[in-house]
C-alpha positions in Angstrom: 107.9 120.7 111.9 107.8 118.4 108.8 109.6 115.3 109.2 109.8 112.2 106.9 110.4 108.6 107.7 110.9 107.1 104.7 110.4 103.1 104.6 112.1 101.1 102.1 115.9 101.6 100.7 115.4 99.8 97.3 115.1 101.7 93.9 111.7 103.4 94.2 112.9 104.6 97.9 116.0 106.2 96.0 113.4 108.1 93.6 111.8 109.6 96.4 114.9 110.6 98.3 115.6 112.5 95.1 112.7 114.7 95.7 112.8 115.0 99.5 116.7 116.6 99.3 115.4 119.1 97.1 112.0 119.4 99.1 115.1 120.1 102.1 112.4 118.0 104.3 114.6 116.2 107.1 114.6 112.2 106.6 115.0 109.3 108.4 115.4 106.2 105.9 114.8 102.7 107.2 115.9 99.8 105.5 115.8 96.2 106.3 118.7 94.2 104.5 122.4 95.5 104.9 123.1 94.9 101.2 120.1 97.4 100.0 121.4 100.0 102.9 124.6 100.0 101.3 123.5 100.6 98.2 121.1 103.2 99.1 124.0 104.9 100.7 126.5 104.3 98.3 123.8 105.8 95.3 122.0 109.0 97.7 124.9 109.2 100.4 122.2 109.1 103.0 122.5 106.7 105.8 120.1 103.9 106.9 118.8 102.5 109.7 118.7 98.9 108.9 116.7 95.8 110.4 113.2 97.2 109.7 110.7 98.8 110.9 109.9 96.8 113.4 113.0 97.0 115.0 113.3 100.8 114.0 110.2 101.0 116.6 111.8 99.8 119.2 113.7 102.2 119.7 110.5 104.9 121.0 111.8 107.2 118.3 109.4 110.5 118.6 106.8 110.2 116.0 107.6 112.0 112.3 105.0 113.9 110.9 104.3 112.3 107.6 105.8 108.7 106.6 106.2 107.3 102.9 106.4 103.5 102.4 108.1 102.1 99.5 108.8 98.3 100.7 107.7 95.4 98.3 103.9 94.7 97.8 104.0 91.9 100.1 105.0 94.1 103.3 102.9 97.4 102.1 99.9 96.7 105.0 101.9 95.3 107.6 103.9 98.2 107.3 101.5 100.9 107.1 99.5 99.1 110.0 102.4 99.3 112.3 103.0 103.4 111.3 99.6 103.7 112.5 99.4 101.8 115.6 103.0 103.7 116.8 101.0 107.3 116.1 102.1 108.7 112.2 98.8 110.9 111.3 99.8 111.2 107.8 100.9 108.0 105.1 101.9 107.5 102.0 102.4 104.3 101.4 103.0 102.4 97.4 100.2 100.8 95.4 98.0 99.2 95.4 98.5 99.3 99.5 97.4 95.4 100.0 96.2 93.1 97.6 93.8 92.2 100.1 90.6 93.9 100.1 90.0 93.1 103.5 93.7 94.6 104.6 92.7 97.6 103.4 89.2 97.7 105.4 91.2 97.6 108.3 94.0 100.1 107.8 91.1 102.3 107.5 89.4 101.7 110.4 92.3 102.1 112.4 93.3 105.5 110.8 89.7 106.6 111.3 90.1 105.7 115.0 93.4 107.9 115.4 92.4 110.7 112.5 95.2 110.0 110.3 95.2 109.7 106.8 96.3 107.1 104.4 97.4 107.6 100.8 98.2 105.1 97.8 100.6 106.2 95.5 99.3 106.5 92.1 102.1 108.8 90.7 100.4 109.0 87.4 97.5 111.2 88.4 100.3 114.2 88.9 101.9 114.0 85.9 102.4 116.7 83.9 100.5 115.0 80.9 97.9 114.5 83.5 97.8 118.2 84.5 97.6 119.7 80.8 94.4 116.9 80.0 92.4 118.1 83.0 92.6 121.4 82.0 91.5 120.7 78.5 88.7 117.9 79.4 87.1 120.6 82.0 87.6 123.4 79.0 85.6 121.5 76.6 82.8 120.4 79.5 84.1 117.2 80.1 84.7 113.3 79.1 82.2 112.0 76.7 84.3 108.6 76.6 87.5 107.5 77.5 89.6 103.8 76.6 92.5 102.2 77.5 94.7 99.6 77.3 97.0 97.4 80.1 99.1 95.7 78.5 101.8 94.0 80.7 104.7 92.3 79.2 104.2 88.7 80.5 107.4 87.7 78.6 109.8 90.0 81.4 107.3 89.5 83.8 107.6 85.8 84.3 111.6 85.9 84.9 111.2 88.7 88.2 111.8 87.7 91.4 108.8 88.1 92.7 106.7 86.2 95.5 104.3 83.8 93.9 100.8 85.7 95.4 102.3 89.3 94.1 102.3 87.7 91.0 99.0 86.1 90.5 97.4 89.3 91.9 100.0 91.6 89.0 97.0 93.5 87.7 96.6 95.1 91.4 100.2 95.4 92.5 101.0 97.0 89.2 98.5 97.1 85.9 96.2 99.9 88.3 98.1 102.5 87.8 96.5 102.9 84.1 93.1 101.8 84.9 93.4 104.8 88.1 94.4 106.9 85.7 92.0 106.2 83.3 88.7 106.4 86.1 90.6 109.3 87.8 89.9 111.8 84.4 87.0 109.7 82.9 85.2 108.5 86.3 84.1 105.7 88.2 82.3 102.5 86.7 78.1 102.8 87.5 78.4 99.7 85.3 80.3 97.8 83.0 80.6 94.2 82.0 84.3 92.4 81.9 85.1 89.4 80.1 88.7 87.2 80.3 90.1 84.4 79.3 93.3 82.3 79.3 95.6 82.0 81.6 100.0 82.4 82.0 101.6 79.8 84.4 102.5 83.2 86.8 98.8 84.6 86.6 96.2 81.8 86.1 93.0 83.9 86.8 93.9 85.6 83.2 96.1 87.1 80.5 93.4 88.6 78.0 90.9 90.8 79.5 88.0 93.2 77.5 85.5 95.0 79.2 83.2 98.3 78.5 81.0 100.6 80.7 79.6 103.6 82.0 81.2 106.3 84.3 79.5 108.1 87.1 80.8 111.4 84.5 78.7 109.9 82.3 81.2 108.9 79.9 81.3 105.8 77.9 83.9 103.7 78.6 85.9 100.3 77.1 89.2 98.7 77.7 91.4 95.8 76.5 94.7 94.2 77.3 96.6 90.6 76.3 99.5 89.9 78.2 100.3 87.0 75.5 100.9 89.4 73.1 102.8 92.8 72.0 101.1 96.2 73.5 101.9 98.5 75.9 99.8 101.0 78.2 97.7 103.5 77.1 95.0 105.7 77.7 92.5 108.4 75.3 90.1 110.4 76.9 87.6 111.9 74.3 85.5 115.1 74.2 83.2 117.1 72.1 86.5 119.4 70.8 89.7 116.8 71.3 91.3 113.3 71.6 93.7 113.0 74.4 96.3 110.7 73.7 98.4 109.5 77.0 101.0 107.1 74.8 103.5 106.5 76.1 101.9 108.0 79.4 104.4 110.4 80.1 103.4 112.5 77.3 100.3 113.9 75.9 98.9 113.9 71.8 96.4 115.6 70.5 93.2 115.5 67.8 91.6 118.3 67.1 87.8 117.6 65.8 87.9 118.1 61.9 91.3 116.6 61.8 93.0 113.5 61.3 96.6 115.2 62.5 97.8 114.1 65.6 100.3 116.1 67.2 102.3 115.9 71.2 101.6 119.1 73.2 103.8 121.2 74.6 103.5 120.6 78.7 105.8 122.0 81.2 107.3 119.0 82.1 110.9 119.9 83.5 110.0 118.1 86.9 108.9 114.5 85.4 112.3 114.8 83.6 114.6 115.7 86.8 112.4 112.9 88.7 110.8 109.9 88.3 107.4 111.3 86.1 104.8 112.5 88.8 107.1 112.1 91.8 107.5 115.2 92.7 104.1 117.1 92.9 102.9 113.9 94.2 105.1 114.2 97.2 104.8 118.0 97.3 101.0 117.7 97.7 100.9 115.1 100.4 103.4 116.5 102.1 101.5 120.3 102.5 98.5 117.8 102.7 96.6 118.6 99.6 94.4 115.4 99.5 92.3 116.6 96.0 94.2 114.6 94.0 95.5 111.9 95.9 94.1 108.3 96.0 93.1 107.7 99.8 92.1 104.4 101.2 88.1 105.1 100.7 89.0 105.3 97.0 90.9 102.4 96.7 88.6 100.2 98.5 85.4 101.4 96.6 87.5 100.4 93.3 88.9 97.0 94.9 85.8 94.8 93.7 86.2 96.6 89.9 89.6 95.5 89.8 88.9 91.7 90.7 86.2 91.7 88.4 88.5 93.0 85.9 90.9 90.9 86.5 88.9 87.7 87.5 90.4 87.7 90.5 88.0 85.6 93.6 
C-alpha cells in the first residue's frame, strides 16, 4: 500500500499536500516548528507531527512506502540521509538535494546499498509547456540548438531570510531549475566554455555569467544571465521546422520557419493551473514510480561540476 511521509510543513509542503488529497494517497506530515504546524493546519486542515524528523524516528513508526522532502536547502541531505538509513526505498526530496557535491555522492551510495531510489525535484520538466515541446522537438528530429537565460532578481534576493551558504551557492539551490530544463530537452554539455564576472555582497563567486557549448544531442548551445540587472528566466529550444519559446516558463510560443509571427500554443494545461505548475504529474509519476523523466541522484551528480563551473563556484 502507498503511503506518503511528507517532510516539511512550510509553503512548498502545502503545494504538495494539494496534490496528494486529490492523489487520496494517505499522509503523514512532519514538521519541525510549532508555528509552521499551525499554519499548515490552519491552511490544509491536516495535522502535524512536529519536532522533526528526527524525533518523528523515534518513535519506530513502520516504514512508508515513498517519502517527499520539502525542508529548506540547508536540511535537504541530512534529511534524506536519515529516510534512508531508517529503510524508505523510494525519495523525493527538493532541489538541488545538497549543495555539496560530495553529500550527494554519499546519499547515493547508501541508496545503492539498500536499493532505493532518490529523486530531485525539478518540477519544470513535467510541465505542460514541457510536455507539448517534447512532442514537437522529437516531431521535427530533434534540437539543433537551444539558449537560455537565468536571470535571478538579486534586488529581492538580498532582503530573504536565508542562511548565508544557501545564498552564496543561489545558482544551485534555485537558478537549476532552468538550466535542467534547458539540458533536460537540449542535452548534456560534451563541452562548453563559461565565463563570469562581478560579484553581489550575498553571492561573491558572481552575478554575470555567459557561457556556450555543445550537447551530447548535438545541439549547439549558449546562455546568459546578470543578476545586476532586469531579466527574467527563459529558455528556446530550436529545430529545423520551429522556435520553442518557454517565457514565462509556464507557457509555450511558437515560430514557425518562414515566419516572423510568434504565437502561445494551446497546451492542456488545466493541472499546472489547479496546482503549483508541474506538481502534479511530477508527483503522480514518482509515486507509480515512472523514473523516465525524473532527475535521480546519478543525474544530478554528473551535472554538479557544470554547475560550479557555471557559476564559478570552487
Amino acid at each position: 500500500m502507498t503511503k506518503i511521509w511528507l517532510i516539511g510543513a512550510g509553503a512548498m509542503a502545502q503545494d504538495y499536500i494539494k496534490v496528494l488529497n486529490t492523489l487520496k494517497i494517505p499522509t503523514n506530515i512532519i514538521g519541525r516548528g510549532k508555528a509552521s504546524a499551525t499554519d499548515f493546519k490552519d491552511k490544509t486542515g491536516h495535522p502535524v507531527t512536529s519536532g522533526g524528523v528526527e524525533s518523528f524516528l523515534k518513535t519506530n513508526p513502520s516504514v512508508c512506502s515513498h517519502a517527499i522532502v520539502a525542508v529548506g536547502v540547508e536540511d535537504l541531505f541530512k534529511t534524506t540521509k536519515l529516510l534512508l538509513e531508517y529503510g524508505v526505498k523510494n525519495i523525493l526530496v527538493e532541489k538541488p538535494g545538497s549543495i555539496f557535491k560530495n553529500d550527494l555522492i554519499e546519499l547515493k551510495k547508501i541508496a545503492s546499498n539498500r536499493h532505493a531510489i532518490v529523486a530531485i525535484a525539478y518540477n519544470r520538466r513535467f510541465y505542460a509547456s514541457t510536455k507539448k515541446a517534447i512532442e514537437i522537438i522529437n516531431k521535427d528530429g530533434g534540437p539543433i540548438s537551444f539558449n537560455f537565460e537565468f536571470t535571478e532578481w538579486g534586488h529581492v534576493i538580498e532582503s530573504l531570510n536565508k542562511p548565508e551558504n544557501i545564498s552564496e551557492a543561489w545558482f544551485l539551490a534555485n537558478s537549476t531549475h532552468v538550466v535542467d530544463l534547458a539540458f533536460f530537452l537540449g542535452g548534456k554539455p560534451l563541452e562548453f566554455s563559461a565565463y563570469t564576472k562581478g560579484s553581489l555582497k550575498w553571492h561573491n563567486s558572481s552575478s554575470v555569467f555567459a557561457g556556450a557549448g555543445i550537447s551530447n544531442k548535438n545541439a549547439l548551445f549558449s546562455y546568459q544571465a546578470n543578476w545586476q540587472a532586469p531579466g527574467r528566466w527563459s529558455l528556446e529550444v530550436l529545430t529545423n521546422k520551429h522556435r520553442l519559446i518557454f517565457k514565462p516558463m509556464e507557457k509555450l510560443q511558437i515560430q514557425k520557419i518562414g515566419s516572423i509571427k510568434v504565437d502561445f500554443l494551446d497546451i492542456d494545461d488545466e493541472k499546472d493551473n489547479l496546482y503549483k505548475p508541474g506538481l502534479f504529474n511530477q508527483v503522480d509519476d514518482f509515486i507509480k514510480n515512472n523514473l523516465n523523466k525524473l532527475c535521480l541522484l546519478d543525474e544530478q551528480i554528473e551535472l554538479f561540476d557544470t554547475y560550479k563551473k557555471i557559476a564559478s563556484y570552487n
